[in-house]
C-alpha angles and dihedrals in degrees: 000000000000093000089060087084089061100050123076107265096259095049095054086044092058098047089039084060094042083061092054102051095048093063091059126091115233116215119253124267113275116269110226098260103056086057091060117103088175146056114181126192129203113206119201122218121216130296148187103042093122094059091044101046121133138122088269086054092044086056099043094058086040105067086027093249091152102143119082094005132133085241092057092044091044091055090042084053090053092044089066094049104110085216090070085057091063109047098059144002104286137123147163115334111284144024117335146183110228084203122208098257097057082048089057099049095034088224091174145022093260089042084063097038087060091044088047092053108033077065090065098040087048087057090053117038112349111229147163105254134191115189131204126172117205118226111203130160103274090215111148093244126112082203083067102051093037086062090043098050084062093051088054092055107055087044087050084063093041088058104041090058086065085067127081089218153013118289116195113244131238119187110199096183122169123205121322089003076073092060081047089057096039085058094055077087099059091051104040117095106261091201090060121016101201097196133003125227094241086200130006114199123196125194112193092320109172109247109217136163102262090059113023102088093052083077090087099056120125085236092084113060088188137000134198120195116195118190133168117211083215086061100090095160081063081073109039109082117111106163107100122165097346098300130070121275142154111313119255129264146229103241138036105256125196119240142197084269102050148357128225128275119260089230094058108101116180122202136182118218123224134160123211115244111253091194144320124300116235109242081003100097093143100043121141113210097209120105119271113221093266090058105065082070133009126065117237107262101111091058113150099011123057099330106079088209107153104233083213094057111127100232097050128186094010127074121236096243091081095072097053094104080065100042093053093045095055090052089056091057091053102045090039085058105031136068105237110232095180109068089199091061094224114170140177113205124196122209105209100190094184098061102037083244144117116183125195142221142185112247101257101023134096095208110112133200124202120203130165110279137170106355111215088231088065091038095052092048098042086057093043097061086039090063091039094055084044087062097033092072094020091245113181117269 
């Protein structure tokens, strides 16, 4: 310190506090972990009925007679065919990491439906992720999810201790998956939330009455339903609670009981026509209820995804982060007329665009949409992973 005195003041200040610095100890590099703001978690439908399908099977979803059936060990039999492991993001049962390596390497079908569509988060709004799938039992029973849902929710707080912090939450759950995700607020303890779902995001989940007033709990900050009028399995299920009832519906409806939530926003997916289909002339370019989230590699056989869809190979979930984002734009600039913030929104591939409407209103609103750069690109890995692991086309 005595040669402070010799050096101009500035100087002596900056090594003084050099000194300093170097007696104290720096924290340790973030883990990983620590550097995520988001945990985002896929949620399967269900899966196999077609395959399953037969008057035993109709009667036993009928009088609700799931455990121990030929229908429950045929579905357990499917869930352990590594071809189900290719076509969407789904995984073991459970809660699990898609890591970053397998991200990287796209070493299943959910490891490239995460890539697929961290790219299209990172176009819209750049942020740390984490992302899960979560494996259930894919069974046609709202018993079942109701029991998984419990399952996930208990996973969900066993997770979120591993992190120093508190990552917000995002839900992306298709079809009945949705149903899995609705029921997270049966089963959470009402007294004392320990975490909130940040976005829930809903791809043709079938709205029935078991679930559709847990739409309004406080669980869920903000909820997107997205729906396809060209989706009619969306509306077809009539097994609720172990007995018949009405079938379910496309959209959240408010009831003597309740009304729905301010933060629900309902949208109704459409794509503008590029040009006409050979042989085709009635084709509808909306997705069909397949496409919002499997990729087309089970075409001509047992996947029902149409090889003329626009967005073929990819499914249409992996440019949710876009979609919603486009929404946002609109309601944040906009005064909302429809209170029950019901919108259609149009993808216009051809001209990088969507533009959105409010049900019942001519009004449109055009804002940027899937660049053709990002599509490209997005299609181009799809087909590399199908003949990276020779998948049917």
């Amino acid at each position: 310190m005595m040669y402070a005195k010799f050096l101009p003041v500035k100087n002596g200040v900056a090594i003084i506090l050099l000194m300093i610095a170097s007696t104290i100890q720096l924290p340790t590099q973030l883990s990983a972990k620590d550097r995520v703001e988001w945990i985002t978690i896929f949620i399967h439908g269900t899966f196999g009925l077609n395959q399953a399908i037969s008057t035993q099977t109709f009667k036993t979803l009928l009088f609700g007679r799931i455990t121990a059936s030929p229908y429950q060990q045929k579905i357990a039999q499917l869930r352990e065919n590594q071809d189900l492991f290719h076509n969407q993001a789904i995984s073991y049962l459970s809660l699990k990491r898609i890591s970053d390596v397998q991200m990287r390497d796209q070493d299943s079908g959910a490891a490239l439906f995460a890539f697929l569509y961290e790219q299209a988060q990172q176009y819209t709004q750049p942020s740390r992720t984490a992302y899960y799938t979560f494996g259930w039992s894919g069974l046609l029973s709202s018993e079942k999810r109701y029991i998984e849902a419990r399952i996930l929710y208990e996973q969900i707080i066993q997770e979120l201790e591993t992190y120093s912090h508190k990552p917000k939450i995002r839900v992306v759950a298709y079809s009945h998956g949705g149903n899995v995700a609705l029921n997270l607020a049966a089963v959470a303890d009402k007294t004392n939330i320990p975490f909130f779902v940040d976005e829930l995001i809903l791809l043709g989940t079938p709205i029935q009455p078991s679930t559709e007033y847990l739409i309004c709990s406080p669980l869920f900050k903000k909820t997107y339903l997205f729906f396809s009028k060209n989706d009619i399995v969306q509306c077809i299920d009539c097994f609720n609670q172990g007995r018949p009832s009405s079938f379910s519906k496309r959209c959240f409806c408010s009831s003597k009981l309740y009304n729905l939530p301010n933060n629900l926003t309902q949208i109704e997916i459409r794509i503008q026509k590029k040009h006409p289909i050979a042989n085709k002339p009635r084709f509808k370019t909306a997705p069909k209820h397949i496409e919002f989230w499997f990729f087309n590699w089970l075409q001509g056989t047992d996947g029902w995804y149409r090889p003329y869809f626009y967005l073929n190979p990819l499914p249409l979930a992996i440019f949710v982060p876009i979609l919603t984002q486009t929404i946002n734009r609109y309601t944040n600039n906009k005064t909302i007329k429809n209170p029950c913030k019901e919108f259609i929104l149009t993808i216009d591939l051809a001209q990088e665009s969507c533009s959105v409407k409010e049900k019942n209103c001519s009004h449109k609103s055009r804002y940027p949409g899937i660049s053709h750069a990002l599509f490209d690109t997005a299609k181009e890995i799809a087909w590399g992973y199908k003949e990276k692991y020779n998948l049917p086309a």
